[in-house]
KOLKOLVO-878060 format. One record per residue (C-alpha): residue number from 1; residue in three letters; x, y, z. Coordinates in nm, 3 decimals. Each point is the difference from the previous one (the first is absolute). Example, Ala and Ser with C-alpha at 12.3 -4.5 7.8 and 13.67 -1.06 7.14 Angstrom:
BEGIN
+-----+--------+---------+---------+---------+
: num : residu :      c1 :      c2 :      c3 :
+-----+--------+---------+---------+---------+
:   1 :    ALA :   1.230 :  -0.450 :   0.780 :
:   2 :    SER :   0.137 :   0.344 :  -0.066 :
+-----+--------+---------+---------+---------+
//
This chain:
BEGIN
+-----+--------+---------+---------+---------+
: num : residu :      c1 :      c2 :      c3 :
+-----+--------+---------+---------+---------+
:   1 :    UNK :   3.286 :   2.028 :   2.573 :
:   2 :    UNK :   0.155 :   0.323 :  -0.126 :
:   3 :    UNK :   0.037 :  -0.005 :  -0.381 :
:   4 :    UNK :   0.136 :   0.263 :  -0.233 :
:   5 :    UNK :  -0.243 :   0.043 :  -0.344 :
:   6 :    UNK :   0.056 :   0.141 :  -0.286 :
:   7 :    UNK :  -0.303 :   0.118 :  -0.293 :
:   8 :    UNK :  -0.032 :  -0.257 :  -0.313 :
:   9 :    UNK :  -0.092 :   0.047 :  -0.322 :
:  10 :    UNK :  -0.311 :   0.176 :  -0.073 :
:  11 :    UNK :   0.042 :   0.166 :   0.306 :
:  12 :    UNK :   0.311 :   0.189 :  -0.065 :
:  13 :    UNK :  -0.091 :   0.027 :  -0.397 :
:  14 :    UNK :  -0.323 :   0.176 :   0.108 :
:  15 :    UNK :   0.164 :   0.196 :   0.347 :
:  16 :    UNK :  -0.203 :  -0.123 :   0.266 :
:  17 :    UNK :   0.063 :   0.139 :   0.334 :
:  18 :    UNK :   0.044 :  -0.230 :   0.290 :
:  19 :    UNK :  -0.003 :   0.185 :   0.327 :
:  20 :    UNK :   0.104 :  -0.184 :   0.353 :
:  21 :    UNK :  -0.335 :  -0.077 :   0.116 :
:  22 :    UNK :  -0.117 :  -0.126 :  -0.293 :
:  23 :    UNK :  -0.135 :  -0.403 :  -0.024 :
:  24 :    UNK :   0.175 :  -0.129 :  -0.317 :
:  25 :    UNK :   0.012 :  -0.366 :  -0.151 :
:  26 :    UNK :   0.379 :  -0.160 :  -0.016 :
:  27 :    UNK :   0.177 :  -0.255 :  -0.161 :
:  28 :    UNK :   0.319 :  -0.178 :   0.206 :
:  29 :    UNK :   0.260 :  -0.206 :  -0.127 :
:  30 :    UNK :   0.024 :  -0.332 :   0.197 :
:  31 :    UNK :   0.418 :   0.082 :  -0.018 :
:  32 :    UNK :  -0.049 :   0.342 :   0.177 :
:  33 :    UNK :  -0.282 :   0.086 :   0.250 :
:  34 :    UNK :   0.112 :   0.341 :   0.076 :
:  35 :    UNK :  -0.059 :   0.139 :  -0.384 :
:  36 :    UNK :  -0.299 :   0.047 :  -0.185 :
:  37 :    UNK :  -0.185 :   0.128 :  -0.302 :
:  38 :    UNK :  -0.282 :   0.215 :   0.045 :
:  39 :    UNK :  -0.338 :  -0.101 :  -0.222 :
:  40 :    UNK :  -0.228 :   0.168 :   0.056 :
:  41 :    UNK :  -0.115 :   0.311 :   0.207 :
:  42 :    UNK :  -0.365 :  -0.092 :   0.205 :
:  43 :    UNK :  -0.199 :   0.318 :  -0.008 :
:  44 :    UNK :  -0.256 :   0.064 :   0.280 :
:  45 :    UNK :  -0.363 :  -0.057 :  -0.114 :
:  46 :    UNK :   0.098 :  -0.209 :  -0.266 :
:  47 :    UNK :  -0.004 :  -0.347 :  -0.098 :
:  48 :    UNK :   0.362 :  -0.203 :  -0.037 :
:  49 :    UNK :   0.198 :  -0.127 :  -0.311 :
:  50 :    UNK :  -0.175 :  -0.145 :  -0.264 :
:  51 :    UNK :   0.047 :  -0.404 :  -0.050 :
:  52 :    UNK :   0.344 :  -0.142 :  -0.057 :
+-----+--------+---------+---------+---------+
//
């Protein structure tokens, strides 16, 4: 699937980069599968997101 994302919250407030390349977590909307937010940014040696 090819989906457009766009950053959320705490990652535009605090202005982190997202680079193509880059593994990152999304959320989709059941009512649009091509659009996404961006969650969070994985960064390489590093553990993921904390618990939801």
């Amino acid at each position: 699937h090819e989906v457009l994302g766009h950053t959320a919250g705490k990652m535009r407030k605090n202005r982190i980069r997202v680079l193509v390349g880059d593994e990152v977590l999304c959320e989709l909307t059941p009512y649009d599968l091509t659009k996404a937010r961006i969650t969070y940014r994985f960064m390489p040696g590093r553990g993921g997101p904390g618990p939801q």
